[in-house]
N, C-alpha and C positions, 0 to 999 in steps of 0.2 A: 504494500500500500504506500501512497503516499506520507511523508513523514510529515508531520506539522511542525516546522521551526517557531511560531508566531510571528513575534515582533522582528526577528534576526532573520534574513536570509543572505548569506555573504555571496552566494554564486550568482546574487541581483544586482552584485556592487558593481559599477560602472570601471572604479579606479581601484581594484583588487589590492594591489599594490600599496598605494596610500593608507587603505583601512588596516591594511597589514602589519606597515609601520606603524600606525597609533594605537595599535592591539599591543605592537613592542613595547610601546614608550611607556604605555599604562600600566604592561608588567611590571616594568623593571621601574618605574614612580613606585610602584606599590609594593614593594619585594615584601621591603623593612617592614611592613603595616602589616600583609601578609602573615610574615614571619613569628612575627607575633602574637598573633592571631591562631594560628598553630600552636604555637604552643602555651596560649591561655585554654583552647581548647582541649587538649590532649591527647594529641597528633605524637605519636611516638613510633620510633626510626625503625622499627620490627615491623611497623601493619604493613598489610595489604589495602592499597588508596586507589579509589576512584574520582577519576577527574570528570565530571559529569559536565558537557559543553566545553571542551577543552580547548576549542578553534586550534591556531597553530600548532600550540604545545607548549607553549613559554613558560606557562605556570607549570605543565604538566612535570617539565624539565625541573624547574625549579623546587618541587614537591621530591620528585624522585634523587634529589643531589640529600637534602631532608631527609629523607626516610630511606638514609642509603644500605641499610641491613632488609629493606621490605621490596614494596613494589608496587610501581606506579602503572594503572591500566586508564589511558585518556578514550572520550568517547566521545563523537561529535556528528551530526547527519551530514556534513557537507564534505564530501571528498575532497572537492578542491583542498580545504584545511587540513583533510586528514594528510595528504599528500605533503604540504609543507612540514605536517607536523613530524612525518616519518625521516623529509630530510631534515630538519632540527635535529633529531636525535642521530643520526648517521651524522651530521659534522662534528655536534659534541661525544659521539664515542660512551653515550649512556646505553648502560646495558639493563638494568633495571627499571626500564620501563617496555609500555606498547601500545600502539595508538588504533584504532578500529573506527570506522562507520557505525551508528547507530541511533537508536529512536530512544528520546528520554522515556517515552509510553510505553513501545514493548520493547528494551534493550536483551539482543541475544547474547544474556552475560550471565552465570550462573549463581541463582539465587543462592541466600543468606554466604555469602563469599568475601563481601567486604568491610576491612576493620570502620572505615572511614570513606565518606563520602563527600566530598567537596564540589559545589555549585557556586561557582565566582559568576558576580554578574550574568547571570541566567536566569533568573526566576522572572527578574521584572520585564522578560520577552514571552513569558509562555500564556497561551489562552487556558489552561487547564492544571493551576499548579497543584491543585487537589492530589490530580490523576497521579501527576508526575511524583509527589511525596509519597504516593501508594507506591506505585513502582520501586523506587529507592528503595523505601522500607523492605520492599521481600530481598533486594540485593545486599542489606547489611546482614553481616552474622548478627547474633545475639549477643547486645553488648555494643554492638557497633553503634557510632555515630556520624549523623549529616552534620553540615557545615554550612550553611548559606550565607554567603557573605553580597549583598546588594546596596541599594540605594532609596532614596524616600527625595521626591524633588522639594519637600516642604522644608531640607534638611541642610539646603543650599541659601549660600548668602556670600552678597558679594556689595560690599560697601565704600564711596558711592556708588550706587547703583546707576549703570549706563541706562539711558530713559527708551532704552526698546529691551530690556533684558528678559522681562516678563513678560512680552508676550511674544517673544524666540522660545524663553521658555515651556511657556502655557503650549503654544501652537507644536511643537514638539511632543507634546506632552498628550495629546489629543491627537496626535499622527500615529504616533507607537500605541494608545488604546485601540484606535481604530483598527489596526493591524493586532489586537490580539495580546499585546504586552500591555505593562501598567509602572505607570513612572512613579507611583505609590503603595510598591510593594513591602516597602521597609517595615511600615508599622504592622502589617498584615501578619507577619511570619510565624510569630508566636501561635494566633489565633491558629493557622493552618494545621503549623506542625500537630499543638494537642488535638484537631480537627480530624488528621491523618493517624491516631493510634500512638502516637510518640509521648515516651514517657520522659520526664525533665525539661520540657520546651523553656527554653530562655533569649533572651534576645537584649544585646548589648549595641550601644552605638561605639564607634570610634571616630575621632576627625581628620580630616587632611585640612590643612590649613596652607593657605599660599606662603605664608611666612619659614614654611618648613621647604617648600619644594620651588619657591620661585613664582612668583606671579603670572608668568606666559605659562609655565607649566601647565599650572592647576587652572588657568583659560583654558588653553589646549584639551586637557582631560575633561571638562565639564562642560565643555559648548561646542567641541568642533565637530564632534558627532552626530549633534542633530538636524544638521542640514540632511544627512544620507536617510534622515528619519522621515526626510518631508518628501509629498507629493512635488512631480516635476513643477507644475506650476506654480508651487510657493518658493521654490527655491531662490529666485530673484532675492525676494522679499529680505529674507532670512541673511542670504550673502550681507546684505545691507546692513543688516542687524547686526550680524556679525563682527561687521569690521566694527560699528558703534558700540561694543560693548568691548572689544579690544583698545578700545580711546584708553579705558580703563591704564592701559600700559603708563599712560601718559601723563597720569594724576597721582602726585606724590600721595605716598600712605595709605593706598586702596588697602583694601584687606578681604581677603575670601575664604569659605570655611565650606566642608562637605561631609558630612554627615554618609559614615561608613556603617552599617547594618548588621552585624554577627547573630545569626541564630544559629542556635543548637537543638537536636534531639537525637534520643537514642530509643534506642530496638529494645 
């Protein structure tokens, strides 16, 4: 059957290429955050991890250097990525990992098998995150834990604020629902997890802050993606917007904050 990505389809990207690199840059912004993050949750270097939407492999790679006693299995519908992802792993010479096609709904992956389950930025694309926390859950062993690390756009602030920012944002935001995803998933995750049978559901925020990673940066990571979000005919628009909320660069002592999402549950 067909696979339902929702909100993500990278093999509809025009500049494959471009989206590929800002997939990099976002990794490796986020290693440190990450990192941490693993290990408040209890990501430990023996499991068996599942990279659930792993696109290239960057995290995947980065999880399996992590967990270098276990083993990293990435899983993603889009060939194209799985493709990149398998060259990733042949230039770095990582052996403990492996990257596969597959459907987050019916993945051909062998139930209750994984220590840990890790969903970066994926939840706030799917039309069915319900379905998708079922599914997980028969993939974890018992004991196992998911990982969802997302976003809430309520969670984003950028001050001054450029006077077209809200509605790049909003308009964005209302593109990817339409399409199936929800730029509002952050605060939902708890509900779902205990929703889906998961016992200990919790959910913590963390911040990225411009102050920490550079002001163009955290532009880059939080706005330049959502032009790929829009219909062709708003694009104009948005370009415009774009460049006026990067004026931003230009005004001494802006400040910008982003609101990172960690749920947890276990099997």
């Amino acid at each position: 059957h067909d696979i339902d990505t929702g909100s993500y389809v990278f093999d509809s990207y025009e500049k494959q290429d471009v989206e590929l690199n800002m997939l990099e840059r976002q990794a490796s912004v986020a290693l440190q955050l990450e990192q941490s993050i693993w290990r408040d949750v209890g990501l430990k270097q023996d499991m068996n991890v599942l990279d659930m939407g792993c696109g290239s492999g960057i995290t995947s790679l980065f999880l399996a250097e992590y967990v270098h006693d276990g083993f990293v299995t990435g899983i993603d519908p889009s060939e194209t990525l799985i493709d990149k992802a398998d060259e990733l792993k042949r230039t770095r010479g990582c052996r403990n990992i492996r990257f596969t096609t597959g459907d987050i709904y019916t993945p051909c992956l062998a139930e209750g098998s994984f220590d840990f389950i890790y969903c970066r930025l994926l939840f706030q694309h799917l039309r069915e995150p319900i379905s998708a926390l079922k599914s997980i859950y028969r993939l974890l062993a018992p004991g196992g834990t998911v990982c969802i690390v997302d976003i809430d756009d309520a969670c984003f602030f950028l001050y001054p604020e450029p006077k077209t920012l809200g509605d790049l944002v909003a308009r964005s935001a209302r593109s990817q629902q339409a399409d199936g995803g929800d730029r509002f998933i952050g605060r939902k995750l708890s509900f779902y997890l205990n929703s889906s049978g998961y016992k200990d559901a919790a959910t913590t925020i963390k911040n990225i802050y411009s102050d920490d990673i550079g002001l163009d940066m955290f532009l880059t990571s939080v706005l330049d993606f959502r032009i790929e979000r829009l219909p062709e005919h708003e694009c104009a628009t948005a370009r415009n917007e774009l460049a006026i909320a990067y004026e931003a660069l230009n005004t001494p002592h802006t400040w910008g904050s982003l609101g990172i999402f960690i749920a947890t549950g276990k099997k």
